[in-house]
N, CA, C and O atoms as a printed pandas DataFrame, in Angstrom:
     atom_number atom_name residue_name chain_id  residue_number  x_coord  y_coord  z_coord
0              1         N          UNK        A               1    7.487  -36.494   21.741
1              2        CA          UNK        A               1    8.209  -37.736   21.601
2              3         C          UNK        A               1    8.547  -38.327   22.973
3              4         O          UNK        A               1    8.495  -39.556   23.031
4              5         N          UNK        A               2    8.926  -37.587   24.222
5              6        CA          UNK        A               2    9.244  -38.017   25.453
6              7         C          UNK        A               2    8.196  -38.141   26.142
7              8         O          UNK        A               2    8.451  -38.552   27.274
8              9         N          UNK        A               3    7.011  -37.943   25.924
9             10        CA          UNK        A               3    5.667  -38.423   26.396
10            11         C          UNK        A               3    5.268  -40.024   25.409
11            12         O          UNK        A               3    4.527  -40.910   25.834
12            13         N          UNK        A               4    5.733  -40.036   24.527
13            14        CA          UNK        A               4    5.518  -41.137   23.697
14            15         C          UNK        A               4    6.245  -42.736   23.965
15            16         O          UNK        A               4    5.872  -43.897   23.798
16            17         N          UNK        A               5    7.375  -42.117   24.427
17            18        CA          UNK        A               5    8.451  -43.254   24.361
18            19         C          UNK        A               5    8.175  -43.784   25.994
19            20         O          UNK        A               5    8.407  -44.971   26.224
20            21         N          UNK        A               6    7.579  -42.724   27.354
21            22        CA          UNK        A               6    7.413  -43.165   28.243
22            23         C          UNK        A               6    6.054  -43.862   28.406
23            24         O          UNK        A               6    6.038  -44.702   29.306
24            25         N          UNK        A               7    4.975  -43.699   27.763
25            26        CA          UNK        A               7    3.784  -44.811   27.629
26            27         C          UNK        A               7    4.529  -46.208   27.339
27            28         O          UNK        A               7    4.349  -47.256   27.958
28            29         N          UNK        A               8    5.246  -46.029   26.456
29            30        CA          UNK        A               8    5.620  -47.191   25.776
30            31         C          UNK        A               8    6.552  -48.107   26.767
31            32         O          UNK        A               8    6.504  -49.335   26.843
32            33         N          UNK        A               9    7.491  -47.150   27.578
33            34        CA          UNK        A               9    8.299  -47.945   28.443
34            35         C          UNK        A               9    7.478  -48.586   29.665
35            36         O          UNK        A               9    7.611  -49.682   30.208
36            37         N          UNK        A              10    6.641  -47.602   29.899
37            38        CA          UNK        A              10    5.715  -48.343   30.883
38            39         C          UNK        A              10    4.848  -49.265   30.821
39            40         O          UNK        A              10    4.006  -49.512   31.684
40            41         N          UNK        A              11    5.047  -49.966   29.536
41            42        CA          UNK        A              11    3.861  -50.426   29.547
42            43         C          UNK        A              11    4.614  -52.088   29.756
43            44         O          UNK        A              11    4.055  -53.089   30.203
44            45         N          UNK        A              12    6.131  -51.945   29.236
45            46        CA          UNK        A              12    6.892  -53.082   29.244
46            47         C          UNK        A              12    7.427  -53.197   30.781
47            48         O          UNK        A              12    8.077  -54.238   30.886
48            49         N          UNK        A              13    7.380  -52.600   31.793
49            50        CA          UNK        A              13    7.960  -53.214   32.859
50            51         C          UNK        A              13    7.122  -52.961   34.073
51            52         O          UNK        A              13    6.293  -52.052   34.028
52            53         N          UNK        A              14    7.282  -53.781   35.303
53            54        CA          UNK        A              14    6.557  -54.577   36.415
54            55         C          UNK        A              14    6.417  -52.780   37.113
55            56         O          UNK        A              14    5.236  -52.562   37.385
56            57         N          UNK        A              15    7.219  -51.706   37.387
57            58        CA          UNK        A              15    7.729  -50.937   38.014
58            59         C          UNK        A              15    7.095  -49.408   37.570
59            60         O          UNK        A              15    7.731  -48.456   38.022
60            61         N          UNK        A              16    6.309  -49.195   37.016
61            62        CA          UNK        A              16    6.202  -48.484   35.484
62            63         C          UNK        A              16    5.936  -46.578   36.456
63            64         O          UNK        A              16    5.836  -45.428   36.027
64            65         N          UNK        A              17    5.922  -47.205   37.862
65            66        CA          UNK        A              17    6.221  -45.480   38.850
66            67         C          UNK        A              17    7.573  -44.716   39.043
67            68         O          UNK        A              17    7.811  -43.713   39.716
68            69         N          UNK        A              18    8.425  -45.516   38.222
69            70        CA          UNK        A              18    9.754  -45.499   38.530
70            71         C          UNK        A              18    9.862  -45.261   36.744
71            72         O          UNK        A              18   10.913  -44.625   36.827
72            73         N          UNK        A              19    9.666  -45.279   35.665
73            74        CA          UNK        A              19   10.331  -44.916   34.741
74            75         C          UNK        A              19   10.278  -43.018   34.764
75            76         O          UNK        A              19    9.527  -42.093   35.072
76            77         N          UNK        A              20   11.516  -43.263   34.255
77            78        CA          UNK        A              20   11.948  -41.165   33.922
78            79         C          UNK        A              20   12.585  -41.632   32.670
79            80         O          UNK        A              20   13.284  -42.578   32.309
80            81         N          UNK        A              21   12.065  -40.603   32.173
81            82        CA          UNK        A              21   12.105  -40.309   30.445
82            83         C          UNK        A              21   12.766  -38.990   30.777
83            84         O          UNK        A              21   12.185  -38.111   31.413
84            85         N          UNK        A              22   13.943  -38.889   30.342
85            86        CA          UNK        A              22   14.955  -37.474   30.187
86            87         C          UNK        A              22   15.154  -36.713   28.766
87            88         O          UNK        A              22   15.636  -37.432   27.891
88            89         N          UNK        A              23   14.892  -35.518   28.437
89            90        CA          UNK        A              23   15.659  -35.208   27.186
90            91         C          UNK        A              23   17.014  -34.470   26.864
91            92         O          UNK        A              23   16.999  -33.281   27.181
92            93         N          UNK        A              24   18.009  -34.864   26.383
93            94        CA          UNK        A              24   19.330  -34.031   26.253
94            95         C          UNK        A              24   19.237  -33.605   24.780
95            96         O          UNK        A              24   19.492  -34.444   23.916
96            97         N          UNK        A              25   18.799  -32.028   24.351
97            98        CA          UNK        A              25   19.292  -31.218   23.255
98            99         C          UNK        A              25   20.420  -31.149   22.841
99           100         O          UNK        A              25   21.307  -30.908   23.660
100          101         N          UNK        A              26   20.724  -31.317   21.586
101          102        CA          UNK        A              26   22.015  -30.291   21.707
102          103         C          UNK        A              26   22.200  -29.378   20.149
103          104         O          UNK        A              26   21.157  -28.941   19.662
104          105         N          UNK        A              27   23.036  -29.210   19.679
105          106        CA          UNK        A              27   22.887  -28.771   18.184
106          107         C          UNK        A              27   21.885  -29.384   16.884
107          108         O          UNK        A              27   20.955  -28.915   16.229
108          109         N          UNK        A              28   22.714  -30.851   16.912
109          110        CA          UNK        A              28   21.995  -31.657   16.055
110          111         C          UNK        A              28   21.527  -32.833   16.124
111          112         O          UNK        A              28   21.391  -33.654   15.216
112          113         N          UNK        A              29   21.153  -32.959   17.764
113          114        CA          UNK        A              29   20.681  -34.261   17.813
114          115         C          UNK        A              29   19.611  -34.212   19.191
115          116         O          UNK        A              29   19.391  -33.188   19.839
116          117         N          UNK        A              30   19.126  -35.307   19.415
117          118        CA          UNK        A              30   18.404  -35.154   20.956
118          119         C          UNK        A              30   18.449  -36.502   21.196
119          120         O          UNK        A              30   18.265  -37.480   20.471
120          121         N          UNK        A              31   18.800  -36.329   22.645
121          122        CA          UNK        A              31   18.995  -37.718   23.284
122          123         C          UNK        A              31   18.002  -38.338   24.524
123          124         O          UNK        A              31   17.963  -37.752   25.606
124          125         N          UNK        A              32   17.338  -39.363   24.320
125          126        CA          UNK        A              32   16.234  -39.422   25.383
126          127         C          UNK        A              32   16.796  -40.915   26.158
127          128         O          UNK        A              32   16.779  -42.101   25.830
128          129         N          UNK        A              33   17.292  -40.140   27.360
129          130        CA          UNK        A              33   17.706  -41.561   28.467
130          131         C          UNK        A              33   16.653  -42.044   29.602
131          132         O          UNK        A              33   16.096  -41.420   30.505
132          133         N          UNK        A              34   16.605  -43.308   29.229
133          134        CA          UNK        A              34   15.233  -43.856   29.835
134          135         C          UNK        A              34   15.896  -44.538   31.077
135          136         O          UNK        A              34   16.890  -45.262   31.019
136          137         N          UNK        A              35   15.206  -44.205   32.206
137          138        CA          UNK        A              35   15.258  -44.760   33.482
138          139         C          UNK        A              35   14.696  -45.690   33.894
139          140         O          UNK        A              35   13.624  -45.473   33.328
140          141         N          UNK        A              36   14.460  -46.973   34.675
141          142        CA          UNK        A              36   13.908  -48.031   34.984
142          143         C          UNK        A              36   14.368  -48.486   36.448
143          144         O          UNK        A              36   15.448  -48.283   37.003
144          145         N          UNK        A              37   13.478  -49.014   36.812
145          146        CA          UNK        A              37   13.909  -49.907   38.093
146          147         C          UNK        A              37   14.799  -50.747   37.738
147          148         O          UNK        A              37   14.517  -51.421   36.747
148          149         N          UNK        A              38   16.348  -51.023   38.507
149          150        CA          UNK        A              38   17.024  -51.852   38.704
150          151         C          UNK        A              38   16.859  -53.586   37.758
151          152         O          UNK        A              38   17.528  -54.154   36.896
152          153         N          UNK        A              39   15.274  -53.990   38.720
153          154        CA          UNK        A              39   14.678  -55.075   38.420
154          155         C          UNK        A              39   14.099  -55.316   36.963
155          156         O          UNK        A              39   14.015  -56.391   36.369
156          157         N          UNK        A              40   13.649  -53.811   36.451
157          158        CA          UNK        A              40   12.979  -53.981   34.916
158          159         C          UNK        A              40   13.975  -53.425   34.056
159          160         O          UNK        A              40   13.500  -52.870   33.065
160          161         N          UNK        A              41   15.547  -53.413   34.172
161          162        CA          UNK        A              41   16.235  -53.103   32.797
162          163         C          UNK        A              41   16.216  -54.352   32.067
163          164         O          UNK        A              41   15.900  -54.216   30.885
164          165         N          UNK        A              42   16.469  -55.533   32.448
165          166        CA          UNK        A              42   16.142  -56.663   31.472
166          167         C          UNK        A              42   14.876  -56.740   30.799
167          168         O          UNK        A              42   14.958  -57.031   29.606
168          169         N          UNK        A              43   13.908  -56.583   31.191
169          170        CA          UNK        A              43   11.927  -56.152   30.194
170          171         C          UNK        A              43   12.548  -55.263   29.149
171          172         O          UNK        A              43   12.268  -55.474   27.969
172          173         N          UNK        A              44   13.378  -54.277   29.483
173          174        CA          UNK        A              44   13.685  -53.419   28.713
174          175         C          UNK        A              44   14.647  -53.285   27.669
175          176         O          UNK        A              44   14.508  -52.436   26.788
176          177         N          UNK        A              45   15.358  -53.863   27.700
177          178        CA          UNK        A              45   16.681  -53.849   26.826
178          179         C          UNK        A              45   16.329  -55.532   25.915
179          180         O          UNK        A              45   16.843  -55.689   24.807
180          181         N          UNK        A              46   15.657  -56.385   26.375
181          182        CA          UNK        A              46   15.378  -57.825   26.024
182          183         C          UNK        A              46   16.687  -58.845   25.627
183          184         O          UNK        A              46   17.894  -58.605   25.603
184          185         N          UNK        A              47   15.824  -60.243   25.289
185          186        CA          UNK        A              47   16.865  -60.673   24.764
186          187         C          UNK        A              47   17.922  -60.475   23.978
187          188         O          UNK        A              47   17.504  -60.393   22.823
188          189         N          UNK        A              48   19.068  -60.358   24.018
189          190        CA          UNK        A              48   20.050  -59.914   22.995
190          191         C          UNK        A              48   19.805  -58.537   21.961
191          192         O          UNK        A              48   19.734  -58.419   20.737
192          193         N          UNK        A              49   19.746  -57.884   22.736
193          194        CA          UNK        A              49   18.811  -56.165   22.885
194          195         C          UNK        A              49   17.786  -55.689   21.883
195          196         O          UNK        A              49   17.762  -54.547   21.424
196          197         N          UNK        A              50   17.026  -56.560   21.611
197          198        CA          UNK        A              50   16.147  -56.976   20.445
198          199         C          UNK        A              50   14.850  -55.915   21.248
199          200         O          UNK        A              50   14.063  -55.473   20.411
200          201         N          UNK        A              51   14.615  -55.571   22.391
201          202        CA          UNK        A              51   13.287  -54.433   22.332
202          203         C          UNK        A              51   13.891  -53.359   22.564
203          204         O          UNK        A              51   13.358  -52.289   22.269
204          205         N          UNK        A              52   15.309  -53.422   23.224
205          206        CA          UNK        A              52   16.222  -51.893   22.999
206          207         C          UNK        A              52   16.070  -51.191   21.737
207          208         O          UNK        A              52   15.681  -50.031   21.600
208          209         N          UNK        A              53   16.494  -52.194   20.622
209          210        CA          UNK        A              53   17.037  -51.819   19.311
210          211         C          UNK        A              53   14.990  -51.075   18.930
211          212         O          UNK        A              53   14.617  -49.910   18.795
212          213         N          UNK        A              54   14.235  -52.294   18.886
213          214        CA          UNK        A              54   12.585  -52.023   18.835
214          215         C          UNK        A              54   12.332  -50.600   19.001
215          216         O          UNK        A              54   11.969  -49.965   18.011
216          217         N          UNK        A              55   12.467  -50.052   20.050
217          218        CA          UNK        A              55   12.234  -48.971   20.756
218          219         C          UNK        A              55   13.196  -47.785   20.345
219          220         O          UNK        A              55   13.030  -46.566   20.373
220          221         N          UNK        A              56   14.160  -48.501   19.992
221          222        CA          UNK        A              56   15.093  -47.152   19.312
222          223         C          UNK        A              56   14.322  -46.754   17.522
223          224         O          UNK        A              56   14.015  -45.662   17.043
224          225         N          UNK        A              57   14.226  -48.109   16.950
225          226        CA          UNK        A              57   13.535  -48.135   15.439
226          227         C          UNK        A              57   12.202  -47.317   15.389
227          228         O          UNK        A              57   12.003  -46.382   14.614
228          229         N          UNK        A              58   11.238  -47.832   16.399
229          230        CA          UNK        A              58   10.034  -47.189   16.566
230          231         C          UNK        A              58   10.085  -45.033   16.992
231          232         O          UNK        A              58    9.344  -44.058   16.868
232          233         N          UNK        A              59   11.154  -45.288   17.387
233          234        CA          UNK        A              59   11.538  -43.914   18.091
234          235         C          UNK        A              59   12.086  -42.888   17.192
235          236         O          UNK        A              59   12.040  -41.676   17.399
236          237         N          UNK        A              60   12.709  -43.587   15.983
237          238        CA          UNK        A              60   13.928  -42.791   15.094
238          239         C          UNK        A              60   12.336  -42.914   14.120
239          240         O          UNK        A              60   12.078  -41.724   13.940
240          241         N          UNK        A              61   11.408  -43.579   13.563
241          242        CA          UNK        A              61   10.483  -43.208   12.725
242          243         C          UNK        A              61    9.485  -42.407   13.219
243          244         O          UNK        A              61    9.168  -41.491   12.461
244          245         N          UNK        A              62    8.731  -42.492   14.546
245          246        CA          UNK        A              62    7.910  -41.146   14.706
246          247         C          UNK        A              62    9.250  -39.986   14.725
247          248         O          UNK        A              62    9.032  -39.176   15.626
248          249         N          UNK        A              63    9.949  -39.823   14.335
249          250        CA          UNK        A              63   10.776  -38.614   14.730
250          251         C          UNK        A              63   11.253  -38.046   13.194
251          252         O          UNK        A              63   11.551  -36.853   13.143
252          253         N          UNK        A              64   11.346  -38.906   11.845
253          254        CA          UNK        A              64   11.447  -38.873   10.829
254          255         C          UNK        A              64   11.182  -37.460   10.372
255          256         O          UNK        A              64   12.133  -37.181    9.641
256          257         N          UNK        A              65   10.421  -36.506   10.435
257          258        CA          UNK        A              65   10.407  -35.624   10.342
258          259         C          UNK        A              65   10.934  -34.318   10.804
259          260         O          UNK        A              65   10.728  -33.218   10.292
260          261         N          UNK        A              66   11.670  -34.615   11.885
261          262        CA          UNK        A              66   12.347  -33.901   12.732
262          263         C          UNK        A              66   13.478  -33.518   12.001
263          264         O          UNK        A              66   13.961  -34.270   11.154
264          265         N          UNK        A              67   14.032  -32.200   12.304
265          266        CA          UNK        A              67   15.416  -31.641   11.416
266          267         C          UNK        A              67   16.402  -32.626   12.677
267          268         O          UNK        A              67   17.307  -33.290   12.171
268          269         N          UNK        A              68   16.300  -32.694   13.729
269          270        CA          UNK        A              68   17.721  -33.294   14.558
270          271         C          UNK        A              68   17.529  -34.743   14.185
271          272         O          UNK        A              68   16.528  -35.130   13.582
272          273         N          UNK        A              69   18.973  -35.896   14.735
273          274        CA          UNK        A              69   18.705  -37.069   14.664
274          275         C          UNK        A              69   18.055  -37.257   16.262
275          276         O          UNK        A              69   17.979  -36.383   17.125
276          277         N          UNK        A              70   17.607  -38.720   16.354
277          278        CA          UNK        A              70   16.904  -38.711   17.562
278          279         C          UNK        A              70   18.142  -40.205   18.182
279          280         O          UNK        A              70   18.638  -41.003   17.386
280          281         N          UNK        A              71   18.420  -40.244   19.870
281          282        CA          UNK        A              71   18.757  -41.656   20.214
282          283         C          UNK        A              71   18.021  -41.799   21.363
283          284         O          UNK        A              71   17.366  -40.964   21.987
284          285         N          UNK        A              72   18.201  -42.888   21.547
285          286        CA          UNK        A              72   17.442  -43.451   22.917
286          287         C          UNK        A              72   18.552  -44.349   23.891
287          288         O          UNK        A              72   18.990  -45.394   23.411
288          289         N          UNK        A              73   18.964  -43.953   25.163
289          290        CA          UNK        A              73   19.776  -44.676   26.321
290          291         C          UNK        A              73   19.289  -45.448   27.052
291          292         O          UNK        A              73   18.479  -44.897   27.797
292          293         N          UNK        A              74   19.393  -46.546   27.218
293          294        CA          UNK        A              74   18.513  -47.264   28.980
294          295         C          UNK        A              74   19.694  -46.983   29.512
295          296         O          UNK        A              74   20.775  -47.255   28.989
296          297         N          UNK        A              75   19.533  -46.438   30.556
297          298        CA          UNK        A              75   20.428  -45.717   31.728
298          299         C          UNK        A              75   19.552  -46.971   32.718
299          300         O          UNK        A              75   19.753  -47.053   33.930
């Protein structure tokens, strides 16, 4: 999934040597905080957080099968 979500981030911003895809485990959940250049958190988060939310939707269904819940951060 953290190989998945970083194709995807890279593909939306100018900077794409600079994204880090992180994973935080924990009991019942996993948390993947996405890193960006300064300049490409707006590509990323979009208008009125409409490819944030995208990227979280797309992220929580490949994961559907997973026993944990899944989230996604732009850090």
């Amino acid at each position: 999934m953290k190989d998945f979500l970083e194709i995807v981030v890279r593909q939306l911003v100018d900077h794409p040597e600079q994204v880090v895809v992180e994973e935080e485990e924990s009991e019942k959940s996993i948390t993947y905080k996405v890193t960006v250049a300064e300049e490409d958190k707006g590509q990323v988060i979009g208008r009125e957080g409409k490819i944030a939310k995208s990227l979280r939707t797309v992220t929580k269904a490949a994961s559907r099968n997973m026993p944990k819940m899944v989230f996604v951060d732009i850090v």
